[in-house]
Structure formats: C-alpha cells, structure tokens
C-alpha positions in Angstrom: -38.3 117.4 -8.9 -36.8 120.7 -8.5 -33.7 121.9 -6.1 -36.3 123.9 -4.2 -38.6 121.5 -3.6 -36.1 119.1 -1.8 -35.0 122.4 -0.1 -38.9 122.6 0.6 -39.2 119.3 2.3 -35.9 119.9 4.3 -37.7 123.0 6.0 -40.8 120.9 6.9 -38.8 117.9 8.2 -37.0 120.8 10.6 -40.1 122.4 11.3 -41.7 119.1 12.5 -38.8 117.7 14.6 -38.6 121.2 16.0 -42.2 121.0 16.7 -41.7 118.0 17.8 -38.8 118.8 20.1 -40.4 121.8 21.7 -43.8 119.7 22.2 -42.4 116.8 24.5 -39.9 118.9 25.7 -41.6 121.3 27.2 -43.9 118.6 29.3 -41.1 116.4 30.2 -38.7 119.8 31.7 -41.8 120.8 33.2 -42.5 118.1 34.9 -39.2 117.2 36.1 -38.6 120.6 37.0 -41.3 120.9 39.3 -40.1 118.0 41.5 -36.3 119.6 41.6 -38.1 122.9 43.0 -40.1 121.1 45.5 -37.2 119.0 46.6 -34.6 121.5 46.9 -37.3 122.4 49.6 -37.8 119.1 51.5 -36.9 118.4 54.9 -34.9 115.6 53.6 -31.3 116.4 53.8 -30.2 113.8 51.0 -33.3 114.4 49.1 -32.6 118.4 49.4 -28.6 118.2 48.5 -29.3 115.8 45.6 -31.6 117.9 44.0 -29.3 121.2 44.4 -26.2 119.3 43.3 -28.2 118.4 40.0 -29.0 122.1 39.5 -26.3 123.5 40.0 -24.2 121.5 38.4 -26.3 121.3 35.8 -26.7 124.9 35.4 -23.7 126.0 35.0 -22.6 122.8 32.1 -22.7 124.6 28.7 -26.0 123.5 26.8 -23.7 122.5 24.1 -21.2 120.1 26.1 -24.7 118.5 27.8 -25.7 117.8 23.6 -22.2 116.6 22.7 -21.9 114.2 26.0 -25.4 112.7 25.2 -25.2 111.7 21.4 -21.6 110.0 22.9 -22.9 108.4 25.3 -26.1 107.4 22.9 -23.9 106.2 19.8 -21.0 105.0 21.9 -21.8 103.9 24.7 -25.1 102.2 24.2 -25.5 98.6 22.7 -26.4 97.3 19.5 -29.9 96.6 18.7 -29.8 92.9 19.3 -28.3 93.6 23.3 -30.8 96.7 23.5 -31.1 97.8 26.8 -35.1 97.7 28.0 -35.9 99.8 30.7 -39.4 99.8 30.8 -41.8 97.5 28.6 -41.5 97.1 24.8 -39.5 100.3 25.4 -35.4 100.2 23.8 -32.8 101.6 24.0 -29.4 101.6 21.2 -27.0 103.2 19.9 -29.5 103.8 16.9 -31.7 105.7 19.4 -34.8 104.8 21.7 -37.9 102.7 20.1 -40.8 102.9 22.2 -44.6 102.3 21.2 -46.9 104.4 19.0 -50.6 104.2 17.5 -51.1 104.2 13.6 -54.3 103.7 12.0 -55.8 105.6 9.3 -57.6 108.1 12.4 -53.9 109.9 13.3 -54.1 112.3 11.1 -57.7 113.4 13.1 -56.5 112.9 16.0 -53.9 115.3 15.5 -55.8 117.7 14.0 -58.6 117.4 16.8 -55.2 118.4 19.2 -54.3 121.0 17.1 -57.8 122.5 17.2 -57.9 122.1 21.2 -54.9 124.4 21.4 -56.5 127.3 19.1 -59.5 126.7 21.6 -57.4 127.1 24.5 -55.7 130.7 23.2 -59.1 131.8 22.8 -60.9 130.7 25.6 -57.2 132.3 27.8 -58.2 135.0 25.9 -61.8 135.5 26.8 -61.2 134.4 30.7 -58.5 137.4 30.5 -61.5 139.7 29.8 -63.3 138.2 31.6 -61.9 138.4 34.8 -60.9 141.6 33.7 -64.4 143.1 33.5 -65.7 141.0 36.3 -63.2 140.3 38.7 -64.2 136.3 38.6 -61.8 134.0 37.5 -62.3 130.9 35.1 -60.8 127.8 35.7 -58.5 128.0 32.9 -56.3 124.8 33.7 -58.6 122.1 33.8 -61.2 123.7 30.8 -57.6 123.5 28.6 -56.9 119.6 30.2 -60.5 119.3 29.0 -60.3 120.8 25.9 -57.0 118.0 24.8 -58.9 115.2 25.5 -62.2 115.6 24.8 -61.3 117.5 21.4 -59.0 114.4 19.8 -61.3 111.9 21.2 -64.2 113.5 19.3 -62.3 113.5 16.4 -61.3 110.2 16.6 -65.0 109.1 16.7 -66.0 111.2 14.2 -63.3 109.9 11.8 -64.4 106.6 12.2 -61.2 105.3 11.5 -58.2 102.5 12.7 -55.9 103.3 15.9 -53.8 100.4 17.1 -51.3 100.7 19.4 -47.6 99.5 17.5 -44.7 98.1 19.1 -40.8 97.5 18.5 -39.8 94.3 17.5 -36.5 92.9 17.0 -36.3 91.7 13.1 -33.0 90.7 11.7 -30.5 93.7 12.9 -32.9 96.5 13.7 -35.7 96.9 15.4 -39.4 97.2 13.0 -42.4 99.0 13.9 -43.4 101.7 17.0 -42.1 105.2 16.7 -38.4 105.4 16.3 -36.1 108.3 17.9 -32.5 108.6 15.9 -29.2 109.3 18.2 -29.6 113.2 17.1 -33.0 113.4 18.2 -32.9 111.8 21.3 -29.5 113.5 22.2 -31.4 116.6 21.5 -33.9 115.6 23.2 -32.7 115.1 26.7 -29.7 117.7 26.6 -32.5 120.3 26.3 -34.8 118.2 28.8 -31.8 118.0 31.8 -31.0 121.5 31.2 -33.8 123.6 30.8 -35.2 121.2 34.2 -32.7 122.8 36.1 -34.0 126.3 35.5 -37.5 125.4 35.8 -36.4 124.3 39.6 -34.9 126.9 40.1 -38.1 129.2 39.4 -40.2 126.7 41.4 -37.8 127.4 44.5 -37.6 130.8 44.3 -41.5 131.0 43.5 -42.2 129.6 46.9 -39.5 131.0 48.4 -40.8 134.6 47.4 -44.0 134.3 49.7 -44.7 136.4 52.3 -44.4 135.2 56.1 -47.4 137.2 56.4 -49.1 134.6 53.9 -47.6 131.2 55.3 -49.1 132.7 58.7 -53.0 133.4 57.4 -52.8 129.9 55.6 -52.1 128.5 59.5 -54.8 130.3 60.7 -57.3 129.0 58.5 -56.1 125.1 59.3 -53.6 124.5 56.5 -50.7 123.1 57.3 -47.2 123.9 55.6 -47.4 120.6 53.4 -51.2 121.5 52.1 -50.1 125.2 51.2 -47.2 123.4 48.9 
C-alpha cells in the first residue's frame, strides 16, 4: 500500500462521517427546532420562557465551547460500559459513546442505494413541479411525493435484492459492548453540539415565520372557521 492510498481512505472515512453528520443532523435540528418555535409561542408561560431561555442562551454559546463541553461531559462524565447508562431500550450510553440498534444483512448496501436513488428522484421531480407550477400555476404536492419516494424506493430495493436485514443490538461482552451501530465520543459530541445549536436558530426562524404574518391573514383564516390553533 501506498501513502496516498491511506491518505485516500482518510478522505472517504471524513466524507462519510460528514455525510453522516449532516444526514441525521439535519432531521434531528429540524425537528427539535420546530417545537422551540412553536413553543416560544404558546400560551404557556413556563412552556414559553423555557423554550426562549434555551435559545437564547444557546445562541449566543460559541459552537466551539457547546463541542468542547459535550465530548467532556461524554468522556468524563459518563460511566464505563459495564454501569452504561440506558435511557431508552437496548439503547447506551458511555464514556466510549452511545450504542444503539442497527440492521445488517447482506440487503444494506440496496437499501442504501434504493435511498440514494429516492433523493436524485426528489431533485428532479422539485425540479419538474418548479416548472410546472411555473407554466401552469398548479402546485404539486411535493412533500408527501418525496416522503413517498424514501420509502417506497428502499423498500423496493430491498425486495428486489432479495437479501438478509436483521435488526442488531448492543450487548454487553467482557468490557465493551458487541454488535448494533456504535457512535465514538467525537462523533456523538459532534453530533449533538451541532444538533443543540443549529435547533436554536431553526426556532428562531419558526418564530419569526409565524410572527411575520399578516393580521390581515390571521383575520380571513377566522372568517372561514379556523381557529388560531388550526392556522398553526
């Protein structure tokens, strides 16, 4: 083996945890994100000052800090695999990272490249509808074709593929844990400094999204028989 190619498989292990990163994420800030925007707006006084203490406090933590305090309190605080905490069901957590469940089989590999042929179908088909509505005026139901599209997609290529998928979990063997899909410190430090942060942003858009509209709107949404609660 040359330099380079170790160099080589250095870039694709980067690329793949970025990937990786980026993937989950993305879902997980989006998510939590969305419920800090709508309950910076609730009614609720303690629901409403929690959820603007987290943002801005959050907010205005250096991302860096956020990373350094979360591998700490990963690798320092956390206990060792055999006192792993277990927050939810075959789910653990250490100070050698989180363990949680994961399929393997010899059908992954189509199954992931089902997924990654549902996405080029959804840039297309955002595409198209663009046109579309474009040329038209009528507009596609984008979301739920691309919510579609991800299932239907992998599951066809799972069947196709005709291969194994079961589902494997942690276990506790000797003085680690064996089996499921294992996060290290780094990763899942990484994971939720970027997760917490970018969460308080997304809120913040969510807020300021609803915010933005018109009285003028909120007022033709009562006159048709939606109430406040229905138009959120």
């Amino acid at each position: 083996w040359s330099r380079s190619s170790y160099y080589w498989e250095a870039f694709l292990v980067g690329i793949t945890n970025t990937l990786l990163v980026a993937f989950i994420g993305i879902v997980l800030a989006t998510v939590l994100g969305f419920t800090l925007g709508i309950a910076r707006l609730s009614s609720n006084f303690i629901i409403s000052r929690l959820a603007t203490i987290y943002i801005e406090t959050i907010r205005n933590i250096p991302l860096l800090l956020q990373l350094f305090f979360w591998y700490a309190l990963i690798t320092e605080l956390m206990p060792g695999p055999r006192q792993a905490l277990q927050p939810l069901p075959d789910v653990f957590v250490s100070n050698r990272g989180f363990k949680v469940p994961w399929f393997k089989g010899d059908a992954m590999d189509w199954i992931f490249g089902g997924l990654a042929l549902a996405i080029v179908l959804i840039v297309l088909l955002a595409h198209w509808a663009r046109r579309r509505q474009d040329a038209t005026g009528k507009i596609f139901p984008l979301g739920r074709a691309a919510l579609g599209l991800l299932i239907v997609v992998p599951v066809l290529a799972f069947w196709i593929s005709g291969g194994s998928l079961v589902l494997d979990r942690p276990e506790l063997k000797g003085f680690n844990f064996q089996g499921g899909l294992n996060m290290s410190p780094e990763f899942s430090a990484l994971l939720l400094g970027l997760v917490t942060y970018t969460s308080a942003f997304v809120g913040e858009v969510v807020r300021s999204g609803i915010q933005a509209v018109s009285p003028g709107q909120w007022e033709a949404a009562s006159s048709i028989g939606l109430s406040r609660a229905r138009t959120l």
